[in-house]
C-alpha positions in Angstrom: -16.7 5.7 -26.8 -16.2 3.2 -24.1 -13.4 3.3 -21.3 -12.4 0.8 -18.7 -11.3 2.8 -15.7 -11.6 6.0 -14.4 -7.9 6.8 -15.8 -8.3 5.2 -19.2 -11.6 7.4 -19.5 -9.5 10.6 -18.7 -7.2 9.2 -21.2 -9.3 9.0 -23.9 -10.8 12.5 -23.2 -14.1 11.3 -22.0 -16.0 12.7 -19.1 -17.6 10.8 -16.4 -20.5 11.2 -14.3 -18.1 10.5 -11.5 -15.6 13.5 -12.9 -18.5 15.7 -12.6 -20.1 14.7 -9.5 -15.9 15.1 -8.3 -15.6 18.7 -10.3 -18.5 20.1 -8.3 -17.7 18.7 -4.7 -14.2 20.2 -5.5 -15.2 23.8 -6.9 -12.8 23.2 -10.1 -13.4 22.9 -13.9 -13.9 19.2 -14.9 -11.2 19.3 -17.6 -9.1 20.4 -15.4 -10.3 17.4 -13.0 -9.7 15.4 -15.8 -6.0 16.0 -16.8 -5.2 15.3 -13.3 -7.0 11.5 -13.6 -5.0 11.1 -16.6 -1.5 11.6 -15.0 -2.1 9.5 -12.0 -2.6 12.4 -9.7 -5.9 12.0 -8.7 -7.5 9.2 -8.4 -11.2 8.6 -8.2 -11.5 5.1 -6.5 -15.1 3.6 -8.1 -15.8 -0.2 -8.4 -18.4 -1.1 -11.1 -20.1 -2.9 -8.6 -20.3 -0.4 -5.9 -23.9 1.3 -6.8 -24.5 3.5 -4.0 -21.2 5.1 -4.0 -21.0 8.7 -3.7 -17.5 9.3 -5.3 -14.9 11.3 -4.3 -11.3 12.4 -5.5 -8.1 11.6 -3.5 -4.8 13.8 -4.8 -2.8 16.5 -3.5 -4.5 19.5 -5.6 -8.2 18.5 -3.7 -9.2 18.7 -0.3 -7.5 16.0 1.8 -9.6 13.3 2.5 -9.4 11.1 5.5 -9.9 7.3 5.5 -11.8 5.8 8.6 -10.3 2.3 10.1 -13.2 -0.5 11.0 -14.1 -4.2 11.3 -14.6 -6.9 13.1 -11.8 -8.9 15.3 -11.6 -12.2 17.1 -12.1 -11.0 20.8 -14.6 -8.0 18.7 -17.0 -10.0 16.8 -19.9 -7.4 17.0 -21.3 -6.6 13.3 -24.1 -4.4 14.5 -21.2 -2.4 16.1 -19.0 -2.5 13.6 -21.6 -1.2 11.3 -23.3 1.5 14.0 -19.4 2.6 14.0 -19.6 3.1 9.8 -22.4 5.0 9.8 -21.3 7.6 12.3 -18.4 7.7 10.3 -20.1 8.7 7.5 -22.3 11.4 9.0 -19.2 13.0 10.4 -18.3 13.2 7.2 -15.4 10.1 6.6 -15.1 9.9 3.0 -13.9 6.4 3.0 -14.0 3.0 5.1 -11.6 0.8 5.3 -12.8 -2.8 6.4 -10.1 -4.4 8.1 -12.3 -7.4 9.4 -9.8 -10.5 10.5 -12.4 -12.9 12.0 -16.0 -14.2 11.5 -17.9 -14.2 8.1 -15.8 -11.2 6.6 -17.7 -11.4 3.2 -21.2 -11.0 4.7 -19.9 -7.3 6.6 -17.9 -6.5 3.3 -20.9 -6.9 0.9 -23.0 -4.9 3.2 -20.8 -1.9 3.1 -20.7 -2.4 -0.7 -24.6 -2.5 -0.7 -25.9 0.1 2.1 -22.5 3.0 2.5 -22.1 5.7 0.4 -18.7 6.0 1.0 -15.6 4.8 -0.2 -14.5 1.0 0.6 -10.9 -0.4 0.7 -9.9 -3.8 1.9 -6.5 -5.4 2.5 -7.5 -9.4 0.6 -3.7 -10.5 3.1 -5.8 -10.0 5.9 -9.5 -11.8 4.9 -7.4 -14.7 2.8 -6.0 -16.2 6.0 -9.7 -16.2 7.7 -11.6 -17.1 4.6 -9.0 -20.5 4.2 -9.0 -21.1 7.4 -5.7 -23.3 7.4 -2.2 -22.6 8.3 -0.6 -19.7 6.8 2.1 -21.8 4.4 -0.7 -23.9 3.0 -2.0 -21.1 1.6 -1.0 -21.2 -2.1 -0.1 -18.5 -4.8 -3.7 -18.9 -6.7 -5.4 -18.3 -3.6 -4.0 -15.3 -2.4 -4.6 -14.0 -5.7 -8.5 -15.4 -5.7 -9.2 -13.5 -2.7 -8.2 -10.0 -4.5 -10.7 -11.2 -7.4 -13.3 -12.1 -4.9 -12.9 -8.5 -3.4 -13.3 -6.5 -6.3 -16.5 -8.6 -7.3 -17.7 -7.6 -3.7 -17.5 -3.8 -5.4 -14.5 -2.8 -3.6 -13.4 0.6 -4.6 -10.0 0.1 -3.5 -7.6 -2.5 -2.0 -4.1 -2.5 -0.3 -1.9 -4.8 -1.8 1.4 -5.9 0.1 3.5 -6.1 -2.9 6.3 -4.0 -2.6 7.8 -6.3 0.0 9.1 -8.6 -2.4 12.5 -11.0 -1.7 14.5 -8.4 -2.3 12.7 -5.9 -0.2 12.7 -8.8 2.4 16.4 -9.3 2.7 17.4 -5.8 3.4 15.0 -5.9 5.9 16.6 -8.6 7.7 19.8 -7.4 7.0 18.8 -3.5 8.5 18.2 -4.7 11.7 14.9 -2.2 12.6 14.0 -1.3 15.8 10.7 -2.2 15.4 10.9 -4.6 12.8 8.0 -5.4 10.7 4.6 -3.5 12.2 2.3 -3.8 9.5 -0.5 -6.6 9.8 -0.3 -7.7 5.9 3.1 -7.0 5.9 4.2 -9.4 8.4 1.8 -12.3 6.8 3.5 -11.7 3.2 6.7 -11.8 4.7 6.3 -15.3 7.2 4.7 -16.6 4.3 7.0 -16.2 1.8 9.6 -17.1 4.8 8.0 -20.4 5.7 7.5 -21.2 1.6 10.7 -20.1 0.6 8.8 -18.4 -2.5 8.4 -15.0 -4.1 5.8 -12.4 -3.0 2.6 -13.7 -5.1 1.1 -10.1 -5.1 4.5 -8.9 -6.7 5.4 -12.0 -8.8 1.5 -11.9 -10.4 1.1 -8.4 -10.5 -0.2 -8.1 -14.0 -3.0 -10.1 -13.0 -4.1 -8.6 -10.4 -3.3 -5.0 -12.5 -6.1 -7.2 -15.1 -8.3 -7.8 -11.9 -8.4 -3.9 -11.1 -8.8 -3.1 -15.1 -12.4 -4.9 -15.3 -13.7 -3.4 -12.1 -12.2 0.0 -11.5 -10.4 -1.2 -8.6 -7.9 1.6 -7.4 -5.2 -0.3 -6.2 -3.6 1.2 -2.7 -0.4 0.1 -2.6 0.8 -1.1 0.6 3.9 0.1 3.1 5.3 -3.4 4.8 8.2 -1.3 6.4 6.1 1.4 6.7 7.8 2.7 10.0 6.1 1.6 13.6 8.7 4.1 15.7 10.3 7.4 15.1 13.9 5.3 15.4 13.1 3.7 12.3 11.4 6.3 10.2 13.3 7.3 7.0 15.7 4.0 7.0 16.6 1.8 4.2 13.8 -0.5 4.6 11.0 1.8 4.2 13.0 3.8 1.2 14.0 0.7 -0.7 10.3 -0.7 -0.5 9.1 2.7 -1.9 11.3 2.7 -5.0 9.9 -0.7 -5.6 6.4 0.7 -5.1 7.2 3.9 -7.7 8.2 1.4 -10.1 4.9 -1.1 -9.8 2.6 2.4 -9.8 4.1 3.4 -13.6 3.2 -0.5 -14.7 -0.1 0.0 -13.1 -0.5 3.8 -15.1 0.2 1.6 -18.2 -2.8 -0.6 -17.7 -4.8 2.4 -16.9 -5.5 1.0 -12.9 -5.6 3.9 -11.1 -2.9 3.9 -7.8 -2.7 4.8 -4.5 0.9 5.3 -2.5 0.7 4.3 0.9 3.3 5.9 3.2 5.0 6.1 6.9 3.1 5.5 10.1 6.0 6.8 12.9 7.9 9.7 12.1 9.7 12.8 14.0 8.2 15.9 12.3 11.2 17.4 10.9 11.4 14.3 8.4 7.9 14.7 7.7 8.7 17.3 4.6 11.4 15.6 2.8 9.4 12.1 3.0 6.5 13.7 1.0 8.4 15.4 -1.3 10.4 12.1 -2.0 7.5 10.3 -2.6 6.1 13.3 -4.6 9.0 13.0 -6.6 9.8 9.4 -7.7 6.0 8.5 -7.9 5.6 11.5 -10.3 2.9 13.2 -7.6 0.5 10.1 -7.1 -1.4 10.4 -4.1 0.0 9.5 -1.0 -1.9 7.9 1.7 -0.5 8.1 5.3 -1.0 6.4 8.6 -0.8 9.4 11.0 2.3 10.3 10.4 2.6 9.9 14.7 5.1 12.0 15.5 5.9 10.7 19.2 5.9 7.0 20.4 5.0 7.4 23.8 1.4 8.7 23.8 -0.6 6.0 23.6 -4.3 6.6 25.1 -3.9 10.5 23.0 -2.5 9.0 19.1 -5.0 10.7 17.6 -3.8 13.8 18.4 0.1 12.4 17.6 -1.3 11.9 13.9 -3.0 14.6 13.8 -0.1 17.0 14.5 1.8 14.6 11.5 -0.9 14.3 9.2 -1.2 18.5 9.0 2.5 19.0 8.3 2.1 15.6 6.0 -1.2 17.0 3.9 0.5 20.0 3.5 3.5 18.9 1.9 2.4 16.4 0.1 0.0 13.9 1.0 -3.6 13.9 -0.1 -5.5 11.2 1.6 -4.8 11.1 5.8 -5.9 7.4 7.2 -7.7 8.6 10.8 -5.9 6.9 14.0 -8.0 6.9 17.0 -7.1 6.9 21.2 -7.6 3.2 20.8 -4.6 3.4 18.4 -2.0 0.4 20.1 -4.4 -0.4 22.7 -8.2 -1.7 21.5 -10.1 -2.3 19.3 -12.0 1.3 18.8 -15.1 2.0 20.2 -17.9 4.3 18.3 -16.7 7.1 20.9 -12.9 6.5 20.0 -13.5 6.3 16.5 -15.4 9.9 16.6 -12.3 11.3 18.2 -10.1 9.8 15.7 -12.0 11.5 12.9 -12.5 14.7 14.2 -8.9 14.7 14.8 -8.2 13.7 11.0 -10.9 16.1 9.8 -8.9 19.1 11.5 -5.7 18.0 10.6 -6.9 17.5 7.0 -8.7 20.9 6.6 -5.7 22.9 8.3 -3.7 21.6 5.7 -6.1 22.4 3.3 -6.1 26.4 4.5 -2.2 25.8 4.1 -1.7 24.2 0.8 -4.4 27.4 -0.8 -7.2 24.5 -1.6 -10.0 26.5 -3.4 -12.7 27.9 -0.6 -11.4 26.4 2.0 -10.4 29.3 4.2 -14.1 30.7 3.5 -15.2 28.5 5.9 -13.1 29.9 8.8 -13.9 33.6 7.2 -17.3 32.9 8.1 -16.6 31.1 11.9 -14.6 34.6 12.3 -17.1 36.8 11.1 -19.8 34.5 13.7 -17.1 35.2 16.5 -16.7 39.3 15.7 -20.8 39.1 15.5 -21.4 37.1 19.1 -23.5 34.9 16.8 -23.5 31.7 19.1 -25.9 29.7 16.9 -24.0 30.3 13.4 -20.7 29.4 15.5 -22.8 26.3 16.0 -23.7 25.6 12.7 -19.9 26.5 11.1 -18.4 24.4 13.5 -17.0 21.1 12.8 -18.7 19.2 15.5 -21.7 21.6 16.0 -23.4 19.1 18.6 -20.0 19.3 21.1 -20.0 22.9 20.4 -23.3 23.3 21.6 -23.1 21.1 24.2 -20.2 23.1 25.7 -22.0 26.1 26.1 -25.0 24.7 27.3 -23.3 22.8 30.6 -21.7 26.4 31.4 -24.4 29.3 31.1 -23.0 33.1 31.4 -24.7 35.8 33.1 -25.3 37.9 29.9 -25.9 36.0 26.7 -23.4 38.2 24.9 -20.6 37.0 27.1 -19.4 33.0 27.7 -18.3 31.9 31.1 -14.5 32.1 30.0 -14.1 35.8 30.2 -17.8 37.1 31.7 -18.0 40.9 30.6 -14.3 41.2 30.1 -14.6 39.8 26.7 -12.7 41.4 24.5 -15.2 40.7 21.5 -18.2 42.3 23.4 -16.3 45.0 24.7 -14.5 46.6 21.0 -17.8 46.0 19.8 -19.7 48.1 22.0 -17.0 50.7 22.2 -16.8 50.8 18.1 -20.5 51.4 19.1 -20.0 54.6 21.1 -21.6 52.1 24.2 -20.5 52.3 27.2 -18.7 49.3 28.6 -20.1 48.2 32.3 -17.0 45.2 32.9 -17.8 46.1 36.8 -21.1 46.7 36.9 
């Protein structure tokens, strides 16, 4: 029996190698996995193309993945860096790259992720059609924007954010909602001058049953994009970003028709006590398919330390909700990243992601921090090493600052409170002074 996508597979009962390879990374039954694909609620992004892919699943009953940020810029036109950046990425455990190149030969970078990384790729085509035309912005016509998406998934994207919930409509209550911040996302604010400067509907929303028949032939999950996504806590939760994502429940449920798998992208600026009743909206009205967030960053004035803003957001976020956290780094408002801010920015994400994980009951992940505990309990500085998340810091820490006894760290000396129970449990003596 053949299937098309990933969803129209799970449809038809049939089981894929990527289900499995999923099942077992997740430590859940496979027809269990399964059901799941066939609602929408997991997705398991995997371009035909793509042949060193190592999949993964993204929904809110697996472990919350993070998505890692990259590419090239016009004053950052470094590919070696760019690509040095990826594979740390990776080894710290990123399980998916987005490639948000926006100057130089884009294609050559994107076809080498799709060739060499393991991971996941996404691409936003808004961003690569205006440096692949090279011409002005309103010149660009409706087939092109749409050639660029088919270009993409030939390239073996796994999955793409497409602006097209920010349709006319969308666009006029926008202007008429007067935001604080207006319009902050990148592919957002193209689609919208362009559609200003053409006078002419949204080509991603106007032609989205092509594009739905562009995903259908290569397992392209499509991620669909938040224009008025919020950029400050002042506009977080207003009629702008709500209206957009009723528009983007309604183009997820044509997309589940076609069998494309989808991919809910959601706020960027948010206080935390909205942070609850924005997942659970979107849980709701998009009938629980993933959501994909941008921090949430729950301050505006910590720029230099965002990673840590998102993080804070992206627990409460993952726990309520969303399943797939997109990492922000120190850089975030500031730079371009470098391969230092970008391992900040994940091992931010990865904390925030696997607290969530302990919080939402994900299967074996609190065994992980049983056995960091029972290391503490133990004085067992090595496995602490090996548990921890980034083992080389860890060890790198104790190393600089050497205690007198090995059983002790330079914190609390012999006054540890570990050492000390332990030897009294013993019937030791305990020598704090001696």
């Amino acid at each position: 029996m053949s299937y098309t996508t990933q969803m129209n597979a799970a449809k038809k009962g049939i089981i894929t190698k990527e289900m499995e390879q999923v099942a077992t990374y997740e430590n859940m039954k496979v027809e269990e996995l399964k059901e799941l694909v066939a609602k929408g609620q997991v997705v398991i992004p995997a371009n035909k193309n793509h042949k060193c892919l190592k999949p993964y699943g993204i929904g809110n009953a697996l472990k919350t993945k993070i998505n890692v940020n990259l590419g090239t810029s016009r004053d950052c036109l470094d590919m070696d860096v760019e690509l040095e950046k990826v594979m740390e990425a990776v080894k710290m455990g990123a399980e998916s790259i987005m490639d948000l190149s926006s100057f130089g030969d884009t294609r050559v970078f994107r076809q080498k992720l799709t060739n060499e990384c393991p991971a996941i790729i996404g691409t936003v085509p808004i961003y690569d059609a205006v440096v692949y035309y090279n011409k002005a912005l309103k010149s660009i016509t409706s087939d092109e924007w749409i050639d660029v998406v088919r270009m993409h998934a030939e390239d073996g994207v796994d999955f793409m954010t497409i602006h097209c919930g920010i349709n006319r409509a969308t666009a006029e209550k926008f202007k008429q909602s007067k935001r604080h911040t207006n319009i902050v996302s990148r592919g957002g604010s193209i689609i919208f001058a362009w559609m200003e400067l053409t006078g002419q509907e949204n080509p991603f929303y106007e032609r989205y049953d092509e594009i739905l028949e562009i995903c259908k032939e290569y397992d392209v999950t499509i991620s669909l994009g938040d224009a008025c996504r919020p950029g400050s806590i002042e506009d977080a939760t207003d009629v702008s970003q709500i209206s957009e994502l009723v528009t983007l429940s309604e183009l997820t449920f044509r997309a589940w028709e076609q069998d494309v798998q989808v991919i809910i992208e959601g706020p960027g600026h948010m206080p935390i006590n909205q942070i609850k009743a924005n997942m659970e909206i979107q849980q709701n009205i998009c009938k629980g398919a993933p959501f994909y967030v941008l921090g949430p960053l729950v301050t505006d004035v910590a720029p230099g330390y965002d990673h840590i803003t998102a993080a804070i957001g992206g627990a409460i976020a993952a726990t309520y909700g969303a399943s797939f956290l997109c990492y922000v780094t120190p850089a975030e408002h500031l730079r371009l990243p470098t391969v230092e801010d970008v391992k900040e920015g994940i091992m931010a994400s990865k904390i925030a992601a696997h607290a969530a994980d302990i919080a939402k009951g994900v299967k074996g992940a609190k065994d992980w921090d049983y056995e960091m505990s029972q290391a503490r309990r133990e004085l067992d500085w090595e496995k602490q090493f090996d548990l921890a998340m980034d083992s080389e810091k860890a060890r790198r820490y104790r190393s600089e600052s050497k205690p007198e006894k090995e059983d002790t760290c330079t914190m609390c000396g012999k006054m540890c409170a570990v050492r000390n129970i332990n030897k009294i449990l013993r019937g030791e003596d305990v020598d704090i002074m001696d």
